[in-house]
Biopython code that builds the backbone (N, CA, C, O; Angstrom):
import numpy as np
from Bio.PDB.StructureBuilder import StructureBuilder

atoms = [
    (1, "UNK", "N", (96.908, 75.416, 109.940)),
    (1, "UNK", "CA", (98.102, 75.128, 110.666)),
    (1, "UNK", "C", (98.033, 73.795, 111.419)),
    (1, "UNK", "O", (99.051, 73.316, 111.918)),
    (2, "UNK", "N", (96.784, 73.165, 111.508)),
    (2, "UNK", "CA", (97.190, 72.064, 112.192)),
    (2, "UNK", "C", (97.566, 70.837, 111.624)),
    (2, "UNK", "O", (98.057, 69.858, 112.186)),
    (3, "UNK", "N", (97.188, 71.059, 110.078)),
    (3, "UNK", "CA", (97.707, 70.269, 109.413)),
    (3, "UNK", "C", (99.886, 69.876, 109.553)),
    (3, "UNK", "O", (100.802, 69.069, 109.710)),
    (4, "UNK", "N", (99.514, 71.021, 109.364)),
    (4, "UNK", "CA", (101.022, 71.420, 109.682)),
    (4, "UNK", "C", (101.832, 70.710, 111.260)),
    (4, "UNK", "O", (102.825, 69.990, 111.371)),
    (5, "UNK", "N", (100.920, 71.277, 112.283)),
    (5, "UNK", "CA", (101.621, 70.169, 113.699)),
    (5, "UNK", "C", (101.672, 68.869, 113.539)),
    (5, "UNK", "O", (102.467, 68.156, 114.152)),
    (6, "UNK", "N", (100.678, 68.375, 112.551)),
    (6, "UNK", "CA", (100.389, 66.471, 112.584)),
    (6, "UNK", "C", (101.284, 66.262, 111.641)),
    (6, "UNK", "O", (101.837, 65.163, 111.687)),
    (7, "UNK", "N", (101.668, 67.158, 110.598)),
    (7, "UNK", "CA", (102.758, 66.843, 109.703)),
    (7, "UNK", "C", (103.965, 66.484, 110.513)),
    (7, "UNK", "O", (104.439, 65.386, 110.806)),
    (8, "UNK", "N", (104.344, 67.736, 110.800)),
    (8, "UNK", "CA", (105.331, 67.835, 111.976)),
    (8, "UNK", "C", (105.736, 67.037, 113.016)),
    (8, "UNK", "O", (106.879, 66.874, 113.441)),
    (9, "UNK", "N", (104.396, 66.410, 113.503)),
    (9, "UNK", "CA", (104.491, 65.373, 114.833)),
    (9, "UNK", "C", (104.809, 63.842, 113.882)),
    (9, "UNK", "O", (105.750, 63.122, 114.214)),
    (10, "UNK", "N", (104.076, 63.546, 112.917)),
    (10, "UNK", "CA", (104.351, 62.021, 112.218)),
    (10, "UNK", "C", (105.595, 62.012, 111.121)),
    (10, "UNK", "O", (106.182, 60.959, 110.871)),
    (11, "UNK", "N", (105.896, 63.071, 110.583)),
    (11, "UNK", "CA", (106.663, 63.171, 109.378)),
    (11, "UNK", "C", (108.020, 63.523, 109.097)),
    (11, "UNK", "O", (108.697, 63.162, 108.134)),
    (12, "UNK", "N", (108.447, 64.520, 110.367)),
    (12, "UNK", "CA", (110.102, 65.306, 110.047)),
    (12, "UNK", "C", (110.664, 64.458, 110.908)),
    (12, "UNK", "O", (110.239, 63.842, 111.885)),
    (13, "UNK", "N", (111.613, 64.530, 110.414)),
    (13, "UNK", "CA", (113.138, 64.464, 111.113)),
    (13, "UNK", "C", (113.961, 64.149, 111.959)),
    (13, "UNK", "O", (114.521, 63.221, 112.544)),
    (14, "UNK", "N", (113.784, 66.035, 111.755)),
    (14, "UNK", "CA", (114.497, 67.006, 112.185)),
    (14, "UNK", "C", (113.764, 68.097, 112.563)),
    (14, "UNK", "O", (112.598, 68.296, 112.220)),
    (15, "UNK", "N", (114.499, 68.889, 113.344)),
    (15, "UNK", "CA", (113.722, 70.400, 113.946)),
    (15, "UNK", "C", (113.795, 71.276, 112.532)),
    (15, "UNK", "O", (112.778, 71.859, 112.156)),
    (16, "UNK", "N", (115.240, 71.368, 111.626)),
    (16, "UNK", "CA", (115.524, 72.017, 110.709)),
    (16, "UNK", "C", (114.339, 71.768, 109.604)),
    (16, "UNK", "O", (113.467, 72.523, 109.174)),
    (17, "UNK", "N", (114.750, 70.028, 109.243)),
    (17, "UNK", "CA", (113.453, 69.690, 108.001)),
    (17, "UNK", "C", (111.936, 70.110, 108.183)),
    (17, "UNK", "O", (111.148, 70.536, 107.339)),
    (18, "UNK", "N", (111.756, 69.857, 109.577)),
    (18, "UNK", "CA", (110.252, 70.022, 109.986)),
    (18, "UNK", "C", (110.207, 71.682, 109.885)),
    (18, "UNK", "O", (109.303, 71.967, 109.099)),
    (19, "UNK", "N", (110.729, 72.649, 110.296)),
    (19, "UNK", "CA", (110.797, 74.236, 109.925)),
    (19, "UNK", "C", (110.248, 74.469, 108.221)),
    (19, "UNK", "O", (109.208, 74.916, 107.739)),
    (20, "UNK", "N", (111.575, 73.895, 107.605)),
    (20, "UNK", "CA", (111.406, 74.269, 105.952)),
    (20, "UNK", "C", (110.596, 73.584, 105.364)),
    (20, "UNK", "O", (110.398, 73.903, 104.192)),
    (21, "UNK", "N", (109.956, 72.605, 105.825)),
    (21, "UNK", "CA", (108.831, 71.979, 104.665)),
    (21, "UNK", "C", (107.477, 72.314, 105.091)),
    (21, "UNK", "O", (106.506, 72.063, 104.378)),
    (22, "UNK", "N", (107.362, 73.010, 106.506)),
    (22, "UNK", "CA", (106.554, 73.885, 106.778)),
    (22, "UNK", "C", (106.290, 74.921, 106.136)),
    (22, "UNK", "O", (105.327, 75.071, 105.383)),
    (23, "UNK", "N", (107.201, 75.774, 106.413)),
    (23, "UNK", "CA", (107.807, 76.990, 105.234)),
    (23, "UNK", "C", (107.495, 76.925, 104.231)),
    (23, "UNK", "O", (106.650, 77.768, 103.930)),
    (24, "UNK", "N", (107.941, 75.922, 103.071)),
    (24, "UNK", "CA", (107.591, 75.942, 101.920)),
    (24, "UNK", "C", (106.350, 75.646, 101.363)),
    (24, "UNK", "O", (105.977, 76.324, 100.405)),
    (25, "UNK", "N", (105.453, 74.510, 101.911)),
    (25, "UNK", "CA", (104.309, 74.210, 102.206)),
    (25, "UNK", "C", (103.372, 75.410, 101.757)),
    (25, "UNK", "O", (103.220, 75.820, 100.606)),
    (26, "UNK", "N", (102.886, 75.798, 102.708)),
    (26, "UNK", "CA", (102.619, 77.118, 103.530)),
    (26, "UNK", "C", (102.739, 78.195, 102.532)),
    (26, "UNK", "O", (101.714, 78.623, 102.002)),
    (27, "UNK", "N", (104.211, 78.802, 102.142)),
    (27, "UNK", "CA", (104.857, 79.323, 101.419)),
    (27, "UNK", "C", (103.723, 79.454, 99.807)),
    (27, "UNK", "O", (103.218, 80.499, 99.397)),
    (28, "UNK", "N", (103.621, 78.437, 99.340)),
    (28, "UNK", "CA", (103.559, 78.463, 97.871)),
    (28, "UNK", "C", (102.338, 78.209, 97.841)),
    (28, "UNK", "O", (101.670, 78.420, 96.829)),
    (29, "UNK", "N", (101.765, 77.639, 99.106)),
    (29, "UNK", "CA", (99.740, 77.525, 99.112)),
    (29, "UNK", "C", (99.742, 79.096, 98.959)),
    (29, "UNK", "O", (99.275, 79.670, 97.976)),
    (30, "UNK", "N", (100.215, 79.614, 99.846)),
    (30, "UNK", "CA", (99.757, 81.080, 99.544)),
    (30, "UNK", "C", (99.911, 81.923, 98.212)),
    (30, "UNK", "O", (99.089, 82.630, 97.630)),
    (31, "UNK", "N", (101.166, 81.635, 97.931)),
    (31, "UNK", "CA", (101.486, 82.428, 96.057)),
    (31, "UNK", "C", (100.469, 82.069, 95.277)),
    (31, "UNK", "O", (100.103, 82.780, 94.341)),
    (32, "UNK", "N", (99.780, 80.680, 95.645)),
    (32, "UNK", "CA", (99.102, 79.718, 94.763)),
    (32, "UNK", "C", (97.842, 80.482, 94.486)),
    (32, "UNK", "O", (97.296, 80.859, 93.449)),
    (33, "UNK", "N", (97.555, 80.588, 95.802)),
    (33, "UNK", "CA", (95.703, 80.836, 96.457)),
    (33, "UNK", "C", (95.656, 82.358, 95.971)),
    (33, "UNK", "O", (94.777, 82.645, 95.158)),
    (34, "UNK", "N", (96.718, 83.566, 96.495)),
    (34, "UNK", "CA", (96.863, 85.048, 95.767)),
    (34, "UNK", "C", (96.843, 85.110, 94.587)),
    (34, "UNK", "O", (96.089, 85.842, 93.945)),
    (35, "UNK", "N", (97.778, 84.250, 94.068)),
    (35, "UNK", "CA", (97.586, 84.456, 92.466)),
    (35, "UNK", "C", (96.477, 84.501, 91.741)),
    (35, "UNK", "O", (96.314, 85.473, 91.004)),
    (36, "UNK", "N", (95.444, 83.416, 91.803)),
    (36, "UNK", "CA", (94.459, 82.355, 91.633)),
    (36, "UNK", "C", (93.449, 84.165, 91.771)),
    (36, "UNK", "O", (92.983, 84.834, 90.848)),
    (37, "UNK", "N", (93.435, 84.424, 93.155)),
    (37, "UNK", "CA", (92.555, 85.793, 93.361)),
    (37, "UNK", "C", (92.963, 87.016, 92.729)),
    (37, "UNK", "O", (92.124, 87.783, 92.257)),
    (38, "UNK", "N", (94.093, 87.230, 92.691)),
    (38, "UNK", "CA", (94.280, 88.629, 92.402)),
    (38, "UNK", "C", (94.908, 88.590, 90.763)),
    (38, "UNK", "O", (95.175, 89.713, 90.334)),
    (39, "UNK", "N", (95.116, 87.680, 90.007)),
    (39, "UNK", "CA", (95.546, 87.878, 88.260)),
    (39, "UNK", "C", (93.966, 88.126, 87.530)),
    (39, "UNK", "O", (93.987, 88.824, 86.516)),
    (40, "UNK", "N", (92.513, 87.564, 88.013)),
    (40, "UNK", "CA", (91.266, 88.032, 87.732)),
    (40, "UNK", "C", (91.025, 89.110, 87.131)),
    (40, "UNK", "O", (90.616, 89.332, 85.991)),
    (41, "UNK", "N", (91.335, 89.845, 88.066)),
    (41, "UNK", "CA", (90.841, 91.291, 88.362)),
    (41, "UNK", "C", (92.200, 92.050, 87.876)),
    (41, "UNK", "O", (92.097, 93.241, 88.170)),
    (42, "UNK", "N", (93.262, 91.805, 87.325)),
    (42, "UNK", "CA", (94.526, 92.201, 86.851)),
    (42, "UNK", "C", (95.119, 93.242, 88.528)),
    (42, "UNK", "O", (95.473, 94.405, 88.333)),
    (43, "UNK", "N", (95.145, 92.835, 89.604)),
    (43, "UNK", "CA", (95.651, 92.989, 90.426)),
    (43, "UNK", "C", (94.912, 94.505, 90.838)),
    (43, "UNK", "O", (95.691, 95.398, 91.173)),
    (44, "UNK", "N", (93.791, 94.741, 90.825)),
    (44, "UNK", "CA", (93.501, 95.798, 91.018)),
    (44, "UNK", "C", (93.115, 95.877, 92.432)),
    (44, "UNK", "O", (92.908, 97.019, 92.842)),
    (45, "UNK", "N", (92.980, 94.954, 93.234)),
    (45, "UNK", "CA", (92.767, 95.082, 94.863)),
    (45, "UNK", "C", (93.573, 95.620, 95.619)),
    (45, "UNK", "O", (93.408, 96.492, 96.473)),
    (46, "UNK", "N", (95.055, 94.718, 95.066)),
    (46, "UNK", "CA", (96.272, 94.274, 95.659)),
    (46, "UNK", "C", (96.428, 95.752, 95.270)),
    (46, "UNK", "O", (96.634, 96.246, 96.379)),
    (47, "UNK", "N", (96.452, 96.522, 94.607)),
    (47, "UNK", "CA", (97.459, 97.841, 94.037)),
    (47, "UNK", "C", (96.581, 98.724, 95.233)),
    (47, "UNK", "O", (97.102, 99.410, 96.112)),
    (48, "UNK", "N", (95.701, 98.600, 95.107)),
    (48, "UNK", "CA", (94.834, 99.842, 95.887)),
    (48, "UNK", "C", (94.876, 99.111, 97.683)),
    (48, "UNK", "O", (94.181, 99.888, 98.337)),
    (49, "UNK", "N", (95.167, 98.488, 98.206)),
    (49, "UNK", "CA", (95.603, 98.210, 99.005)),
    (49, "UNK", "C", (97.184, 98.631, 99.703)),
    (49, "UNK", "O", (97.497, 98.807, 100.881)),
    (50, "UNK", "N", (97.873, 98.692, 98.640)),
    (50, "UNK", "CA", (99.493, 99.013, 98.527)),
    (50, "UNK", "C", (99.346, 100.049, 98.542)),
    (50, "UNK", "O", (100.385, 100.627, 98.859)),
    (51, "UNK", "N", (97.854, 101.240, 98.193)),
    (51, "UNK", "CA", (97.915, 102.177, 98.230)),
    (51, "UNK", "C", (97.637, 102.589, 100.089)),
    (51, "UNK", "O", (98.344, 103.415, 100.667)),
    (52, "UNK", "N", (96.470, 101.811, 100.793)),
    (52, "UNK", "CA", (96.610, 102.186, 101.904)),
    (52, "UNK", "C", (97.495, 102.173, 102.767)),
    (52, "UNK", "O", (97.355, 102.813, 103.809)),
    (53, "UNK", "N", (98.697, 101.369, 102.485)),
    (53, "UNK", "CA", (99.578, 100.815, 103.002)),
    (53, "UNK", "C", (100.866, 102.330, 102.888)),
    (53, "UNK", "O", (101.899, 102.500, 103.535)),
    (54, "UNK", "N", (100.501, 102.832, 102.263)),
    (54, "UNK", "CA", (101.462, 104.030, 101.544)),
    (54, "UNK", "C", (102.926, 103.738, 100.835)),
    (54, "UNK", "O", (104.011, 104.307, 100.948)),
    (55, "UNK", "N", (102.421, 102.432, 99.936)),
    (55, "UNK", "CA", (103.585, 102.208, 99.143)),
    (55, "UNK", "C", (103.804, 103.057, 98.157)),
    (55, "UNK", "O", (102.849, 103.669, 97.680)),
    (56, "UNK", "N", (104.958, 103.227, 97.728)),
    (56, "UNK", "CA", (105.510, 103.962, 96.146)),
    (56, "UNK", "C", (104.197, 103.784, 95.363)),
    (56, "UNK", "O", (103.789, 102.643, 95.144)),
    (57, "UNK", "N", (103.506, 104.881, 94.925)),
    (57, "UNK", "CA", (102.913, 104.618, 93.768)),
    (57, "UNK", "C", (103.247, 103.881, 92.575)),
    (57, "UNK", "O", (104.038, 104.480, 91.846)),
    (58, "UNK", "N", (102.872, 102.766, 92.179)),
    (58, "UNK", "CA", (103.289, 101.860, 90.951)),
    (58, "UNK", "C", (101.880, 100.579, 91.254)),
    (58, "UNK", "O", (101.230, 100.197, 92.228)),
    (59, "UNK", "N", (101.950, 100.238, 89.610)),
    (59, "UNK", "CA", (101.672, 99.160, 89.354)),
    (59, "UNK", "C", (101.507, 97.410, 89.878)),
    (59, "UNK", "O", (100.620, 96.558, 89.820)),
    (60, "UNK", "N", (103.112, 97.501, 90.468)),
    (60, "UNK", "CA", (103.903, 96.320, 90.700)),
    (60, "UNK", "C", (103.569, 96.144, 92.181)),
    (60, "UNK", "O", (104.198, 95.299, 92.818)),
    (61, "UNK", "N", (102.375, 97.075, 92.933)),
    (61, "UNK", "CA", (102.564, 96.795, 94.752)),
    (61, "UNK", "C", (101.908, 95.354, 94.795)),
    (61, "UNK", "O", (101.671, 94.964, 95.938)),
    (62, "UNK", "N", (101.637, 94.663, 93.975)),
    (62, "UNK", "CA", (100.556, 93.416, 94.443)),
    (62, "UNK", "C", (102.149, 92.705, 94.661)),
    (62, "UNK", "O", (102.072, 92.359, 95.840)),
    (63, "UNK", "N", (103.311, 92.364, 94.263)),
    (63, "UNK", "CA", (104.252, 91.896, 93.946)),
    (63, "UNK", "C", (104.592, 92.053, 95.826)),
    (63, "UNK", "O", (104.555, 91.143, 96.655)),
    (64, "UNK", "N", (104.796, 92.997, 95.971)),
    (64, "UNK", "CA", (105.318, 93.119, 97.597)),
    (64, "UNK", "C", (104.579, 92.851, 98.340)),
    (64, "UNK", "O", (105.065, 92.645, 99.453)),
    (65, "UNK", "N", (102.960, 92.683, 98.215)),
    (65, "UNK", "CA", (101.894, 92.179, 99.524)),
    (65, "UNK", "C", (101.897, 90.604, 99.210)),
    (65, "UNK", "O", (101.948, 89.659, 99.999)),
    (66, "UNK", "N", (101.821, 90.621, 97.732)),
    (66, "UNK", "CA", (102.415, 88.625, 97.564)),
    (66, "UNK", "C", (103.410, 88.334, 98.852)),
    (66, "UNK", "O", (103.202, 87.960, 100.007)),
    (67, "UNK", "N", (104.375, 88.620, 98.236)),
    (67, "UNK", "CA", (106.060, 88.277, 99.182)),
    (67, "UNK", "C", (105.286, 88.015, 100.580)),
    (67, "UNK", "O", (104.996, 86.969, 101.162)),
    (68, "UNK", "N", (105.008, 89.755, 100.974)),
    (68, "UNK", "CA", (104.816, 90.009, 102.503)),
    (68, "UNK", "C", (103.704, 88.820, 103.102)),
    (68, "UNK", "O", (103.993, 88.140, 104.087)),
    (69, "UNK", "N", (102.370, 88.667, 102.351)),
    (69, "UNK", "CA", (101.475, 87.560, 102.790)),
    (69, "UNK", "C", (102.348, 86.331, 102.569)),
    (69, "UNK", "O", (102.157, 85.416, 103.370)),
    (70, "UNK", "N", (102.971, 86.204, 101.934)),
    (70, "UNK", "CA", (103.530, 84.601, 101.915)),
    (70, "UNK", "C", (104.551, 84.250, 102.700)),
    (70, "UNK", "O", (104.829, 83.254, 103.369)),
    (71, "UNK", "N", (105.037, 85.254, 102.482)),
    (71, "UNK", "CA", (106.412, 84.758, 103.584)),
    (71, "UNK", "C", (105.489, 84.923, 105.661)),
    (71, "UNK", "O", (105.850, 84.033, 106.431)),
    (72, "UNK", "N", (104.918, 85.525, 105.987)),
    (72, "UNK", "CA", (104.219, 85.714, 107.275)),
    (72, "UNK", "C", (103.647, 84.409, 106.768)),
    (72, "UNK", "O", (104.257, 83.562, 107.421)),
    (73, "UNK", "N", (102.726, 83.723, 105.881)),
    (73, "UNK", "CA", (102.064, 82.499, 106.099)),
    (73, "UNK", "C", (103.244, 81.442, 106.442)),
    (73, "UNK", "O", (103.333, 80.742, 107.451)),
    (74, "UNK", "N", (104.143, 81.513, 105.313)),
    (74, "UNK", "CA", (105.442, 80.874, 105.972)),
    (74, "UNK", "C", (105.890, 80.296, 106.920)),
    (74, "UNK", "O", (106.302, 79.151, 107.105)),
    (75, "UNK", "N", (105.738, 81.528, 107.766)),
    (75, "UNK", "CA", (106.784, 81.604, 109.163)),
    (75, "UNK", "C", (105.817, 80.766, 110.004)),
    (75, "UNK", "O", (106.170, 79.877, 110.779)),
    (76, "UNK", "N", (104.707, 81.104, 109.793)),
    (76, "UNK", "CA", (103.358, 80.402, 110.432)),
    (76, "UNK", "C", (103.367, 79.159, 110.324)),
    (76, "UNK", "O", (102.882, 78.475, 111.225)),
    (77, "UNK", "N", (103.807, 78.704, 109.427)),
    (77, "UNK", "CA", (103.657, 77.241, 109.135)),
    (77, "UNK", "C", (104.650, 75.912, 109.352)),
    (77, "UNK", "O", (104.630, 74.685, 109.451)),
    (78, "UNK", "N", (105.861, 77.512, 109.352)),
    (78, "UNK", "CA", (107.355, 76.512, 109.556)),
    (78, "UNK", "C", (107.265, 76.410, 111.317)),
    (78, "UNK", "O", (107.674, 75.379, 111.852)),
    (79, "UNK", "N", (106.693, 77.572, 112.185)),
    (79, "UNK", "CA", (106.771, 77.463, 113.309)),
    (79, "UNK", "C", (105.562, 76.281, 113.901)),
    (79, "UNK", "O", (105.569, 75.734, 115.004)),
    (80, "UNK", "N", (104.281, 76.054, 112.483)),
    (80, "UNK", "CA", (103.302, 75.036, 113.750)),
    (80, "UNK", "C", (104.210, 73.756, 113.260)),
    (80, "UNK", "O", (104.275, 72.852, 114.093)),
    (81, "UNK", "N", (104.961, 73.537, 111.959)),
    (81, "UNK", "CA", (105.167, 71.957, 111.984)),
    (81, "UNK", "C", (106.410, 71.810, 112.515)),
    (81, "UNK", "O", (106.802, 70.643, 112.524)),
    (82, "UNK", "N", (107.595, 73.104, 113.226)),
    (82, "UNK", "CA", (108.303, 72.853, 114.243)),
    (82, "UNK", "C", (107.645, 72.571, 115.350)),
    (82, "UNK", "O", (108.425, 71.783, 115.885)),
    (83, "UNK", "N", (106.924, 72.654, 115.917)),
    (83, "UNK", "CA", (106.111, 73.200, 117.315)),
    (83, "UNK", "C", (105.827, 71.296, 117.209)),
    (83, "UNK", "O", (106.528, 70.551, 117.895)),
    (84, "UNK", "N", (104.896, 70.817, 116.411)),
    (84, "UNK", "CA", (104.647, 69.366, 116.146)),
    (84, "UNK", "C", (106.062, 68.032, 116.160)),
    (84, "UNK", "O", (106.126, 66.854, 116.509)),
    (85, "UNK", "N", (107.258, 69.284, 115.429)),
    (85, "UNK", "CA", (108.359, 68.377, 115.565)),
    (85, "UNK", "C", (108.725, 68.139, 117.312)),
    (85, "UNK", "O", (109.079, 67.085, 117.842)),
    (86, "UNK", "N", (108.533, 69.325, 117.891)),
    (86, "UNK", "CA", (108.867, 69.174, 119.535)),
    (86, "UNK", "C", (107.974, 68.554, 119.824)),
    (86, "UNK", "O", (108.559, 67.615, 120.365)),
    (87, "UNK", "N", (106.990, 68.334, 119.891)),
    (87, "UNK", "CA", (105.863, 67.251, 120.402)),
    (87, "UNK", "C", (106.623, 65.877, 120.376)),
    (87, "UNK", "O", (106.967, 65.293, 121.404)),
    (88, "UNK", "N", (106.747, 65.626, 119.686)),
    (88, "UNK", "CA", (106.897, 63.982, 119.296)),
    (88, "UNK", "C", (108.785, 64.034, 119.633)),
    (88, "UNK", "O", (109.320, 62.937, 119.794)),
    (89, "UNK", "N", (109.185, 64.603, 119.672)),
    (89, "UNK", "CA", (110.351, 64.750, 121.174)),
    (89, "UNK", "C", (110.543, 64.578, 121.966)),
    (89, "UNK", "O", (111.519, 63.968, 122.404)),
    (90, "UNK", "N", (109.384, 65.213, 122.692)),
    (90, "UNK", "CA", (108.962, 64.813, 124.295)),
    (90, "UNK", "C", (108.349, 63.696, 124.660)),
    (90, "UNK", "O", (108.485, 63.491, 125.866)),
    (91, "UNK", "N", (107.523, 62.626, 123.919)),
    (91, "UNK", "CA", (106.562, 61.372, 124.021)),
    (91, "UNK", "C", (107.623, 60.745, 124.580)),
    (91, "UNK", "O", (107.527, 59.572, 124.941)),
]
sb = StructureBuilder()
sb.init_structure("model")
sb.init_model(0)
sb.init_chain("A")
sb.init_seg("    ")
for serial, (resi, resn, name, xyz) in enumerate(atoms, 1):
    if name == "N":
        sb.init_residue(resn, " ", resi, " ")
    sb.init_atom(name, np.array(xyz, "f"), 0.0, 1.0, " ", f" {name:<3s}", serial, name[0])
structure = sb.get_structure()
């Protein structure tokens, strides 16, 4: 994430731009980095995990802890390179 504030502080905008390119950033490192781990092993972590979680029994739970981890890395990321956009506001 701190990549993300120095992004934020030298690079956006805007409060809006600096949010979503955080977001997306962030966003697709994570689909990237899950994928990369969990297609290996044909998602067998991710399912038995979905199991502690007490999802619907199926196949497809790696699909909803994807989403759920990515979008929370997301929010994480859109909020440090907003947080960086307010920095360089206040100077």
């Amino acid at each position: 994430m701190p990549v993300c504030l120095i992004g934020g502080f030298f690079f956006s905008k805007s409060g809006k731009q600096a949010f979503w390119s955080g977001f997306s950033s962030i966003f697709m490192l994570w689909v990237i980095k899950m994928l990369t781990l969990s297609l290996p092993n044909e998602h067998l972590l991710a399912n038995r995990i979905g199991q502690v979680f007490m999802l619907p029994e199926s196949n497809n739970n790696w699909i909803i802890l994807l989403l759920a981890g990515a979008v929370i890395g997301g929010l994480v990321g859109g909020l440090s390179c907003l947080t960086g956009n307010s920095f360089q506001k206040t100077k």
